[in-house]
Backbone as CSV, one residue per row, in Angstrom:
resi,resn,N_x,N_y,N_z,CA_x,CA_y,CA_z,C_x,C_y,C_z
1,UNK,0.851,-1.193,0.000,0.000,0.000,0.000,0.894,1.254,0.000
2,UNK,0.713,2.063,-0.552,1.190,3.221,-1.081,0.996,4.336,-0.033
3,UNK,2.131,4.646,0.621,2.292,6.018,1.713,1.587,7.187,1.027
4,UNK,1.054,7.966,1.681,0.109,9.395,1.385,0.927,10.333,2.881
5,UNK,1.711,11.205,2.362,2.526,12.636,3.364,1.781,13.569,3.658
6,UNK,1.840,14.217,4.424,1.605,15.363,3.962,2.782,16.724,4.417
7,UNK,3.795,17.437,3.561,4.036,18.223,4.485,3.879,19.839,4.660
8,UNK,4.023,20.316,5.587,3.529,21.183,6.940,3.727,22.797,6.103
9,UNK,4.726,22.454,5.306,5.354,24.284,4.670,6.518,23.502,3.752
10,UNK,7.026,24.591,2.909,7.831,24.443,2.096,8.670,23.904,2.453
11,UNK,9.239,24.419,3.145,10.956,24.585,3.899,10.714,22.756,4.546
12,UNK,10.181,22.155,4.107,10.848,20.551,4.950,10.802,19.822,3.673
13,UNK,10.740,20.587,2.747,10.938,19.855,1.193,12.324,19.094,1.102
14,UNK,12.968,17.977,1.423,14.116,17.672,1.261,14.428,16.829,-0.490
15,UNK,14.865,17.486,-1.609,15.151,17.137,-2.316,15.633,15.362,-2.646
16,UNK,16.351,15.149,-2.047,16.624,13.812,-1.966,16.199,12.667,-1.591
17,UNK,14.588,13.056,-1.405,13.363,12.244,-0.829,12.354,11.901,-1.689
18,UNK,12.885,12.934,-2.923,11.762,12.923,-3.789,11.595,12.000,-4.938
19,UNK,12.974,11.140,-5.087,12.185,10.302,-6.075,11.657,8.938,-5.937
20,UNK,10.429,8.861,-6.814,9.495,7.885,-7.310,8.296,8.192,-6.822
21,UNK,8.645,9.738,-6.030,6.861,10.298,-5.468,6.323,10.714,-6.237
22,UNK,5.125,10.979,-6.172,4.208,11.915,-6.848,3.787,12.987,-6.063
23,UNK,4.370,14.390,-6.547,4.151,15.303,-5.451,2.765,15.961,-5.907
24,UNK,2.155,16.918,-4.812,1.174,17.579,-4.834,1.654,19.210,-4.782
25,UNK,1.351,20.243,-4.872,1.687,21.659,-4.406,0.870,22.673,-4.338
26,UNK,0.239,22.726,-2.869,-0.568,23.451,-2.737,-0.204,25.241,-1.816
27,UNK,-1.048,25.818,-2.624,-1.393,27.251,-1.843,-1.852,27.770,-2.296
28,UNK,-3.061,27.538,-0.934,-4.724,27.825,-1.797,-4.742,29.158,-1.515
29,UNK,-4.476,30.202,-0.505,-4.512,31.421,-1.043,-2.770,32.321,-1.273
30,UNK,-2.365,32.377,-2.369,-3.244,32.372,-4.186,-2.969,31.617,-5.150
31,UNK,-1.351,31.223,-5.093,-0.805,30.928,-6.149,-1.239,29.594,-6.969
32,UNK,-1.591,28.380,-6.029,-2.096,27.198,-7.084,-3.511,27.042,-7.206
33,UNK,-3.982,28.398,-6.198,-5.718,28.460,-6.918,-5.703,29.227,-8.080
34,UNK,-4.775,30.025,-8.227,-4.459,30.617,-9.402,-4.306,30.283,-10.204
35,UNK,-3.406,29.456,-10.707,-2.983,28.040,-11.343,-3.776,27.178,-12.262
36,UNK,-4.268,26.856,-11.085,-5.716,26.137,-11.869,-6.518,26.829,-12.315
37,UNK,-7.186,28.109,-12.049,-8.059,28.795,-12.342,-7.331,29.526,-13.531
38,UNK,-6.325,29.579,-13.894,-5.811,30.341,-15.446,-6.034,29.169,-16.693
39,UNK,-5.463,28.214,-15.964,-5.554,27.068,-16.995,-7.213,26.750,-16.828
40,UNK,-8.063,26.245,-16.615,-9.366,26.600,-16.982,-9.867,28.077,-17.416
41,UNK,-9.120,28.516,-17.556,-9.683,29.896,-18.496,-8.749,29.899,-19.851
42,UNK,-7.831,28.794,-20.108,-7.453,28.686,-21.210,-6.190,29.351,-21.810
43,UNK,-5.058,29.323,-20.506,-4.031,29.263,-20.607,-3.196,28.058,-21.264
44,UNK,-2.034,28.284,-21.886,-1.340,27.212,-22.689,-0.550,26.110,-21.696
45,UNK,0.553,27.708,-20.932,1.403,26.985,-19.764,1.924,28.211,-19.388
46,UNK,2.587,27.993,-18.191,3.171,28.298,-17.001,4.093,28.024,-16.734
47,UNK,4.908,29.269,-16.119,6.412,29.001,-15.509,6.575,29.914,-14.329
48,UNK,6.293,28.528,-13.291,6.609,29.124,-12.236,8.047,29.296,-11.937
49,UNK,8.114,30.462,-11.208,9.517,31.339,-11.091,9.643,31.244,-9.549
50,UNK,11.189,32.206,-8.918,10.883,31.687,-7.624,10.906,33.462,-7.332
51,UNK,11.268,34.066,-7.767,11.231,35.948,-7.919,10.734,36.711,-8.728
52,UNK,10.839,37.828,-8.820,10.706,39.100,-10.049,12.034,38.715,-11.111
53,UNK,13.211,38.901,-10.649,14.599,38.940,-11.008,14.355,37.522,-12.049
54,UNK,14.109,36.097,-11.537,14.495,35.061,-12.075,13.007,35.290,-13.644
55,UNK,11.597,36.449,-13.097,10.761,36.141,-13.623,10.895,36.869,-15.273
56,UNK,11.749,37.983,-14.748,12.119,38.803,-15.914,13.319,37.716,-17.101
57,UNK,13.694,37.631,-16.225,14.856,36.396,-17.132,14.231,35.816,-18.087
58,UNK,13.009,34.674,-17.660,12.465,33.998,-18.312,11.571,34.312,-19.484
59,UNK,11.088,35.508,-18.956,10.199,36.193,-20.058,10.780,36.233,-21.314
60,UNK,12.421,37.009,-20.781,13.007,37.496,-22.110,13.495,36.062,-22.952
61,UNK,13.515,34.895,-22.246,13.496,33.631,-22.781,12.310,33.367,-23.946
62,UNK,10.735,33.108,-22.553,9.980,32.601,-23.476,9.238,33.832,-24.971
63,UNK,9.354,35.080,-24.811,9.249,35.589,-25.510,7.815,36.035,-25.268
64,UNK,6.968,36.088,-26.241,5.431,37.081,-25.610,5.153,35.952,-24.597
65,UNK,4.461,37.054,-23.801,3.909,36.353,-22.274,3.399,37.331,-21.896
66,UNK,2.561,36.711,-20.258,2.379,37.470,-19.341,2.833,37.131,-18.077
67,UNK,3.516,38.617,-17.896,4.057,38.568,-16.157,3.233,38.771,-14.986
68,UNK,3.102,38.057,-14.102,2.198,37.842,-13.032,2.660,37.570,-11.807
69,UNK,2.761,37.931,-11.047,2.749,37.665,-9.662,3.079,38.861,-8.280
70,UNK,3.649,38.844,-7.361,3.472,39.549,-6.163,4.746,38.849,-5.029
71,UNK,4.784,40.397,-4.072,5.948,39.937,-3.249,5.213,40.715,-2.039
72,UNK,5.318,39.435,-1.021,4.786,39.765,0.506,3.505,40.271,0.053
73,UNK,3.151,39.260,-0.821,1.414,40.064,-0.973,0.899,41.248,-1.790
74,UNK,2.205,41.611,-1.989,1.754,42.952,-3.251,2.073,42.583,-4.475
75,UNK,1.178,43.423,-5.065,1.535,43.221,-6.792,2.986,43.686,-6.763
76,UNK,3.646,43.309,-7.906,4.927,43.579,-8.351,4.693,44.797,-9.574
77,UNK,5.204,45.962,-9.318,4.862,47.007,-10.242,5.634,46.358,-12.043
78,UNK,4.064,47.165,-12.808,4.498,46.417,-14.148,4.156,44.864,-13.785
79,UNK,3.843,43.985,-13.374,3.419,42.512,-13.612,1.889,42.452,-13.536
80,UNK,1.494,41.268,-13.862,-0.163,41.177,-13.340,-0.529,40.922,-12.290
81,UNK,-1.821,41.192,-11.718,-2.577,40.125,-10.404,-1.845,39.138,-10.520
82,UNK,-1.678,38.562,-9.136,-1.473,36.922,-8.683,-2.327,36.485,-8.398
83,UNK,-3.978,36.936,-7.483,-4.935,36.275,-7.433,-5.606,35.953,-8.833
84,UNK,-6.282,34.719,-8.387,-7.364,34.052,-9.907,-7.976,35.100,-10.354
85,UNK,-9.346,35.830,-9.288,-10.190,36.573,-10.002,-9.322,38.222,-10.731
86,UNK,-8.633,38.862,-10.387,-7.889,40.015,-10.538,-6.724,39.614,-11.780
87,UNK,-6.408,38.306,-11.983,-5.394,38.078,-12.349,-6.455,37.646,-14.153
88,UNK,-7.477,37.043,-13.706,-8.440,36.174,-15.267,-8.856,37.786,-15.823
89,UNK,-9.135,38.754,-15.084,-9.975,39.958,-15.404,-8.783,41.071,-16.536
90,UNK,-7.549,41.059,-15.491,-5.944,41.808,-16.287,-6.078,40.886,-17.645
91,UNK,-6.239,39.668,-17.655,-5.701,39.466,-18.697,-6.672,39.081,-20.176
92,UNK,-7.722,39.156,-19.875,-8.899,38.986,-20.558,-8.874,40.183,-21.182
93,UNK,-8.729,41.622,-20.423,-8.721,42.681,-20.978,-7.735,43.019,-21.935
94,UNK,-7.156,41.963,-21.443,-5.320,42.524,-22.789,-5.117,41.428,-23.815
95,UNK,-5.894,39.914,-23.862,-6.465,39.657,-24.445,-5.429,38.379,-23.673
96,UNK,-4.745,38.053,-23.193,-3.393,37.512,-22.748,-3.493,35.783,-22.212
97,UNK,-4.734,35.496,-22.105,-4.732,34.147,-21.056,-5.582,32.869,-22.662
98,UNK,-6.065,33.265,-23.722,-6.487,32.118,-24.007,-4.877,31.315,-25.567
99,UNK,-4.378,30.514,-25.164,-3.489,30.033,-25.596,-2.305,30.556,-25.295
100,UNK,-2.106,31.395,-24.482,-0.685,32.158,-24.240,0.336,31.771,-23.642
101,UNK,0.941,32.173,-22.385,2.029,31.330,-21.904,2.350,32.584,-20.979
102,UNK,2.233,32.590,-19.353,2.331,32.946,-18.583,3.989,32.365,-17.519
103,UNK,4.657,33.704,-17.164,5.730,33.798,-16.182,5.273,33.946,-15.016
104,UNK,5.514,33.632,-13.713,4.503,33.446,-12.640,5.885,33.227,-10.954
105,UNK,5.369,34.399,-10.561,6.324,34.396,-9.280,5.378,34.769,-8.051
106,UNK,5.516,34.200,-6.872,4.995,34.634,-5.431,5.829,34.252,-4.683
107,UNK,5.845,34.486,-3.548,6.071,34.366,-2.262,6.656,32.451,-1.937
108,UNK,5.547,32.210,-2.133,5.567,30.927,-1.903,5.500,29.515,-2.482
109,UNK,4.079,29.903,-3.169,3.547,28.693,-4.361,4.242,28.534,-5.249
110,UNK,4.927,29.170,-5.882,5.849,29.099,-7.031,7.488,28.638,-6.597
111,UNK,7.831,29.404,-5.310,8.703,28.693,-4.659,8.637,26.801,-4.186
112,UNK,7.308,26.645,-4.107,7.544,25.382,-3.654,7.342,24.527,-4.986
113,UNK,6.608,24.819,-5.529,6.474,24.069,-7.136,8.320,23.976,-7.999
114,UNK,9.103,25.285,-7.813,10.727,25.284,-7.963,11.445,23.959,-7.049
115,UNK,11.172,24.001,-6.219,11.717,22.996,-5.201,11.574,21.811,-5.269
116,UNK,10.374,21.146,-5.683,10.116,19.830,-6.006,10.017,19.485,-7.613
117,UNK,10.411,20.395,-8.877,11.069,20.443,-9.835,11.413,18.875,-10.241
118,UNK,12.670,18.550,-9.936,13.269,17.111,-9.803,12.204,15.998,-9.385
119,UNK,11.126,16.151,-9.161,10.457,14.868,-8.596,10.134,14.005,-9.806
120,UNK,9.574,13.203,-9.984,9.368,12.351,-11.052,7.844,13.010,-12.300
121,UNK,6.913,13.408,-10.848,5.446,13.410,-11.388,5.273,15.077,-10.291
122,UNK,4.772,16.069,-10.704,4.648,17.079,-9.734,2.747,17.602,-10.210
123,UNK,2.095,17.974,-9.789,1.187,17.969,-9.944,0.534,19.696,-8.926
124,UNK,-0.339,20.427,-9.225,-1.061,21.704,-8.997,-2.181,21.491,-8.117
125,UNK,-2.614,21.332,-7.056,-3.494,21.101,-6.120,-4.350,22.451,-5.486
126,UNK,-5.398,22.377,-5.521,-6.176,23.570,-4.801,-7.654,22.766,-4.607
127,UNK,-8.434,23.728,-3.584,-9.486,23.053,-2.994,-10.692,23.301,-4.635
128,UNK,-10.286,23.636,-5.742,-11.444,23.866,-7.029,-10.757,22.774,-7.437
129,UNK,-10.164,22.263,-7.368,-9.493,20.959,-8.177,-9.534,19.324,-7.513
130,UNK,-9.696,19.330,-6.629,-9.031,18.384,-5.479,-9.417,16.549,-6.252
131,UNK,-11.164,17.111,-6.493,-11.722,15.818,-7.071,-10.835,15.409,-8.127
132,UNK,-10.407,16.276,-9.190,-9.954,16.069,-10.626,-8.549,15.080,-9.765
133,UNK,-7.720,15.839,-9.557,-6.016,15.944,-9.702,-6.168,14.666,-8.768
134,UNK,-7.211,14.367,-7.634,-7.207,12.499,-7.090,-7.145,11.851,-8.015
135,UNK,-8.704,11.468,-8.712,-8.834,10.941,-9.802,-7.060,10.676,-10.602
136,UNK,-7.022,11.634,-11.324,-6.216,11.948,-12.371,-4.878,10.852,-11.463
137,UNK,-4.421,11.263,-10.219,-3.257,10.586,-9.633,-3.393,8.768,-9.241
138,UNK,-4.662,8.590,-9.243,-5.211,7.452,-8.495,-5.253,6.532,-9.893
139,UNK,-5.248,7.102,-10.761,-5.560,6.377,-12.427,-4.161,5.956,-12.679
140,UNK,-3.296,7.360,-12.824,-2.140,7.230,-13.448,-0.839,6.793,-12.611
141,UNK,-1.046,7.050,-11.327,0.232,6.345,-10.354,-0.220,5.828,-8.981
142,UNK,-1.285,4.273,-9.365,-2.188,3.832,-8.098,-0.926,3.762,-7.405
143,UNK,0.187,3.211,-7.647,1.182,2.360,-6.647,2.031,3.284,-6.233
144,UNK,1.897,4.739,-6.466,2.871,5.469,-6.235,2.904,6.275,-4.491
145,UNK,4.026,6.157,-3.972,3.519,7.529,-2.998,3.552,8.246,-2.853
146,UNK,2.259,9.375,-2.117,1.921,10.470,-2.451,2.461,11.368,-1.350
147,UNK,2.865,12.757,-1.873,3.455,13.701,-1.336,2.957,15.186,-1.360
148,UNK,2.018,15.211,-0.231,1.063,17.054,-0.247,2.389,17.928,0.308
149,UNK,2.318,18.561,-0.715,3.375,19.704,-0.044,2.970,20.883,0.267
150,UNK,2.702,21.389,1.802,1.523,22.735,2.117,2.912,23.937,1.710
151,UNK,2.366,24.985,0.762,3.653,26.362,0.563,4.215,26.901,2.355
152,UNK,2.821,27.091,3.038,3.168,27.843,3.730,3.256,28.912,3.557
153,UNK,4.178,29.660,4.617,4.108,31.483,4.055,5.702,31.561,4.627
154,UNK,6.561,31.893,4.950,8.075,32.268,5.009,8.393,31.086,6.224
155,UNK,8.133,30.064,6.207,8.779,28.961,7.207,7.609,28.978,8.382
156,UNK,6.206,29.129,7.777,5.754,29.275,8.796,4.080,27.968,8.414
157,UNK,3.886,27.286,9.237,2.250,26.888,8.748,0.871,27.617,8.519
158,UNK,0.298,27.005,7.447,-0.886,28.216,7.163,-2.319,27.361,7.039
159,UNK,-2.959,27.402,7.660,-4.473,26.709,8.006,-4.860,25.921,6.663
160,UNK,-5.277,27.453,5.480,-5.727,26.748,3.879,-5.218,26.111,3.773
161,UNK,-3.682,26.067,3.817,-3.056,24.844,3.205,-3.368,23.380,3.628
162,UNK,-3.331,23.212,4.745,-3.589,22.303,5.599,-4.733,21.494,5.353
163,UNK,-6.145,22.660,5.718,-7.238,22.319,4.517,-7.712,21.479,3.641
164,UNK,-6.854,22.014,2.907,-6.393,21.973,1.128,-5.931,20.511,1.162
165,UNK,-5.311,20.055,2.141,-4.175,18.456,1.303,-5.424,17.857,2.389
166,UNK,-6.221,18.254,3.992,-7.142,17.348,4.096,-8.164,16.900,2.656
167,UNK,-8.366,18.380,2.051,-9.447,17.589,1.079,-8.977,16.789,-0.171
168,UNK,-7.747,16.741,-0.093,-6.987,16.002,-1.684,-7.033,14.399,-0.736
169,UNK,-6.735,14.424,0.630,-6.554,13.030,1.157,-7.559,13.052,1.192
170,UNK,-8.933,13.223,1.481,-9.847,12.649,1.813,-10.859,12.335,0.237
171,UNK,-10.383,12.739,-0.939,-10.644,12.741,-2.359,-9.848,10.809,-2.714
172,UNK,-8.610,11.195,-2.397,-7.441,9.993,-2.509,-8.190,8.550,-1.651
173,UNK,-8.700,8.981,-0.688,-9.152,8.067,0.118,-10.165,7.422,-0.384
174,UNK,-11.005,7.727,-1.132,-12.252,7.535,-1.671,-12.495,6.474,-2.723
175,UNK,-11.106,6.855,-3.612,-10.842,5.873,-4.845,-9.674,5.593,-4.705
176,UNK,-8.514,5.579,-3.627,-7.770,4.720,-3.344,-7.530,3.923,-2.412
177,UNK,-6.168,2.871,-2.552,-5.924,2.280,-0.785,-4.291,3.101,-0.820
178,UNK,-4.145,4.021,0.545,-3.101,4.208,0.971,-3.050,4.377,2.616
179,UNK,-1.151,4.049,2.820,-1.129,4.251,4.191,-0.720,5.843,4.906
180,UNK,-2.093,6.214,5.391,-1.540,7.919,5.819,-1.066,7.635,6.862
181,UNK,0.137,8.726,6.949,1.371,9.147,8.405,0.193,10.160,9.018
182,UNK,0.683,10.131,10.460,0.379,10.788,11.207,-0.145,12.407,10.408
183,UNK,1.032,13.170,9.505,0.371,14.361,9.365,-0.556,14.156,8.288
184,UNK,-1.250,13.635,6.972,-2.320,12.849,6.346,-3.588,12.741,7.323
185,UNK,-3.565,12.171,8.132,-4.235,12.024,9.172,-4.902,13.314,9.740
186,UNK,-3.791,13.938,10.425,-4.057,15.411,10.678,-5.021,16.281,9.555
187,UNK,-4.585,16.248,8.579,-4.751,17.163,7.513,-6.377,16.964,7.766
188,UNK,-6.391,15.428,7.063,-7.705,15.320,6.864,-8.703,15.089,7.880
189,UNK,-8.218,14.961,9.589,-9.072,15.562,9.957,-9.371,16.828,10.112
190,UNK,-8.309,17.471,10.193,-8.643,19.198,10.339,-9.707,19.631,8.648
191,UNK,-9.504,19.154,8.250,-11.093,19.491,6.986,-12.034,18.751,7.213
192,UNK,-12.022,18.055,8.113,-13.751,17.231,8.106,-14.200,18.447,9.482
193,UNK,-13.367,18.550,10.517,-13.804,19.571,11.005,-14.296,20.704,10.978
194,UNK,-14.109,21.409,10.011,-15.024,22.551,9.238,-15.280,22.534,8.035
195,UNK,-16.466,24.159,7.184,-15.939,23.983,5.633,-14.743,25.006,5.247
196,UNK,-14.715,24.770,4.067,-13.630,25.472,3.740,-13.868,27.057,3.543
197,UNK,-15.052,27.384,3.435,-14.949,28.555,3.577,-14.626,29.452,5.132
198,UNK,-15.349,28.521,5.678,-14.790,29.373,7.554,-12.952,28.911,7.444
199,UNK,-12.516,27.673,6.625,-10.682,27.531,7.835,-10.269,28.657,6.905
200,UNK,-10.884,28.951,5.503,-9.892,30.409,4.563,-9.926,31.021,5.675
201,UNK,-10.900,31.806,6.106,-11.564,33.215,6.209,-10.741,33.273,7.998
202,UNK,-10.861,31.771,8.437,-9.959,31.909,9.927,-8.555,32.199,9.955
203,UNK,-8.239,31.463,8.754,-6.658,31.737,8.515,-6.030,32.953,8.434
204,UNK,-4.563,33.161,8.889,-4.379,34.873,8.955,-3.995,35.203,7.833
205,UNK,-3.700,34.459,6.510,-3.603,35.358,5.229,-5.209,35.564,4.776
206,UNK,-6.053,34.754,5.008,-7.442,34.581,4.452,-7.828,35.907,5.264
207,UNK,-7.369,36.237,6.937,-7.838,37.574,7.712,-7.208,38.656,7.033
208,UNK,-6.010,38.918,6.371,-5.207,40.266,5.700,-6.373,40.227,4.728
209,UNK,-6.518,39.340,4.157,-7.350,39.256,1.939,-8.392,40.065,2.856
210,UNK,-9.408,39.484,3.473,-10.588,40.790,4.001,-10.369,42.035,4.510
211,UNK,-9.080,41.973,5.018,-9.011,43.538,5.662,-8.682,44.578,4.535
212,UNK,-7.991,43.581,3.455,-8.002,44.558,2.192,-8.757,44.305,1.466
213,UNK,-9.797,43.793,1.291,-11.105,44.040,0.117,-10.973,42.823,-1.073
214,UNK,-10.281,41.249,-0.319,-10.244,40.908,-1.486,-11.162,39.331,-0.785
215,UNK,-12.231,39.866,-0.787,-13.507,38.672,0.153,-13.948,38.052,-1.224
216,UNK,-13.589,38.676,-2.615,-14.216,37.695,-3.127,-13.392,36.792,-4.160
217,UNK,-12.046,36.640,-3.787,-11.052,36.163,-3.883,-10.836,34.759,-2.945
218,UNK,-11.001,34.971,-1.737,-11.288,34.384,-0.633,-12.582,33.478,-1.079
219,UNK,-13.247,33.995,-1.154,-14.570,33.211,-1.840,-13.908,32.191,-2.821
220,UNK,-13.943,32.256,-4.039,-13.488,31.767,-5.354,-12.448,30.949,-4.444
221,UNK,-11.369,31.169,-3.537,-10.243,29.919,-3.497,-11.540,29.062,-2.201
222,UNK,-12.552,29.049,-1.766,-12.930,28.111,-0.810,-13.815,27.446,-1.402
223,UNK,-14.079,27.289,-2.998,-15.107,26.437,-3.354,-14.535,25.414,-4.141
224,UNK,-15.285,24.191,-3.923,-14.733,22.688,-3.913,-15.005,22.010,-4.999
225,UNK,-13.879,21.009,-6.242,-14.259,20.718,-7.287,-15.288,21.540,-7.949
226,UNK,-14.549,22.563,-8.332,-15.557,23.391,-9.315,-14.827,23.196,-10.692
227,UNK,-13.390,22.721,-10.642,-12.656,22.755,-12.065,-12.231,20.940,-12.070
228,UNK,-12.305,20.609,-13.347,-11.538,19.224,-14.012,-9.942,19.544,-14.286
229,UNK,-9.771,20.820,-14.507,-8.207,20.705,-15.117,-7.058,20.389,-13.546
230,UNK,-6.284,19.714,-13.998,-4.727,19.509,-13.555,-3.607,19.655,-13.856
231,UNK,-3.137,20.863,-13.076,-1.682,21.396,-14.231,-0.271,20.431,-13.862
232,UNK,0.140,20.127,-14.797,1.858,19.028,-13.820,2.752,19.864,-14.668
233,UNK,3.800,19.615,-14.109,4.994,20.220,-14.122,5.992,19.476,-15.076
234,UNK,6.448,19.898,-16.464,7.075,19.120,-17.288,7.934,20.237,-17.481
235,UNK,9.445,19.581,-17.473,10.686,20.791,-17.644,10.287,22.058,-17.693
236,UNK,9.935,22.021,-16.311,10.305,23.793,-15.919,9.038,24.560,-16.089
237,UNK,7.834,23.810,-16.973,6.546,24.331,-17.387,5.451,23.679,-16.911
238,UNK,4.724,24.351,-16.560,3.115,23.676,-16.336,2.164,23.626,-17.168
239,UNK,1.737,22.532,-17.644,1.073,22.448,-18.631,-0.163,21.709,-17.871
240,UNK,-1.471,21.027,-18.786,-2.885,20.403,-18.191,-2.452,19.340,-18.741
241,UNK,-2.734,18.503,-17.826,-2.335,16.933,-17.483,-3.152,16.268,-18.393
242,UNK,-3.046,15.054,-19.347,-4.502,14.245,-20.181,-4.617,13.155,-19.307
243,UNK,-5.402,13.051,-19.026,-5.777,11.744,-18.164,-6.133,10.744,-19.269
């Protein structure tokens, strides 16, 4: 039976652990609700970055694009929204998200998606996806074990996240057999314990998003299997997974 992880924040990502897993990478508020929510609006692919500095690089690599993301929570002057809804709206208007190819830096989510890079199978997790990206993992790597990796926020634990890999284990659980560790366990009870809209809105990045006006951002990342797509990570790009 196939181990199911879960871990806690970025920073316990140990590279040399990672192969023959199938990782997960979540951070539900913003970057891999983002994620998913571009690619269901009909993005090509994605390159997550781990800065501004590394994001500009790449641009001048991939050539037309759009730059997107935020540092400590702010937009990055000159780039786009990092949230889904602010981020689908910038680029709809500039015409930028249906077949295009997006550069993509935050704080965190993009940092941890960089980090587990090297894994075999890496995969985009958020609570609008959770049903799909089980499915999709449970089809294509029953025997494999699974690895939730919560972003966190600078070495620190963050509730959504936590959330977030309860509802991917408790998705996994449904149509698979695996053996959950102690934090698996955790995860998924801490989401049977509430919904997901109260652990966002309790959480202290989910408490900053309301104090600045972004409740309906907050909204949009707490609703559950609303999207089929799954973005994985193929050299350096995120593309939608074919099941």
């Amino acid at each position: 039976m196939p181990k199911l992880h879960v871990l806690l924040k970025r920073e316990e990502i140990d590279p040399a652990r990672l192969e023959g897993k199938v990782v997960v990478v979540l951070d539900v508020l913003f970057a891999t609700t983002t994620i998913v929510h571009a690619f269901s609006q009909g993005i090509a692919g994605i390159y997550p970055v781990r800065h501004r500095d590394d994001a500009v690089r790449v641009a001048g690599q991939v050539g037309r694009c759009l730059l997107a993301g935020e540092y400590m929570g702010r937009m990055i002057p000159g780039f786009a929204p990092a949230t889904p809804l602010a981020l689908a709206a910038h680029a709809h208007a500039n015409h930028a998200l249906d077949g295009g190819e997006m550069v993509y830096c935050t704080m965190n989510g993009t940092q941890a998606l960089v980090a587990v890079a090297q894994a075999p199978h890496v995969y985009v997790g958020a609570l609008t996806n959770g049903k799909a990206l089980a499915a999709l993992v449970s089809m294509q790597h029953p025997e494999a074990p699974v690895l939730i990796v919560c972003a966190g926020t600078l070495d620190r634990f963050n509730l959504e996240d936590f959330h977030g890999a309860g509802h991917i284990v408790a998705h996994l659980m449904k149509i698979g057999s695996y053996a959950l560790t102690d934090a698996a366990h955790a995860a998924l009870h801490a989401y049977r314990g509430c919904d997901s809209r109260t652990a966002l809105y309790t959480a202290r990045v989910g408490q900053i998003m309301q104090s600045e006006g972004f409740e309906d951002e907050v909204d949009y990342a707490s609703q559950q299997d609303i999207i089929d797509v799954v973005p994985t990570l193929v050299g350096g790009r995120l593309v939608r997974a074919v099941a």
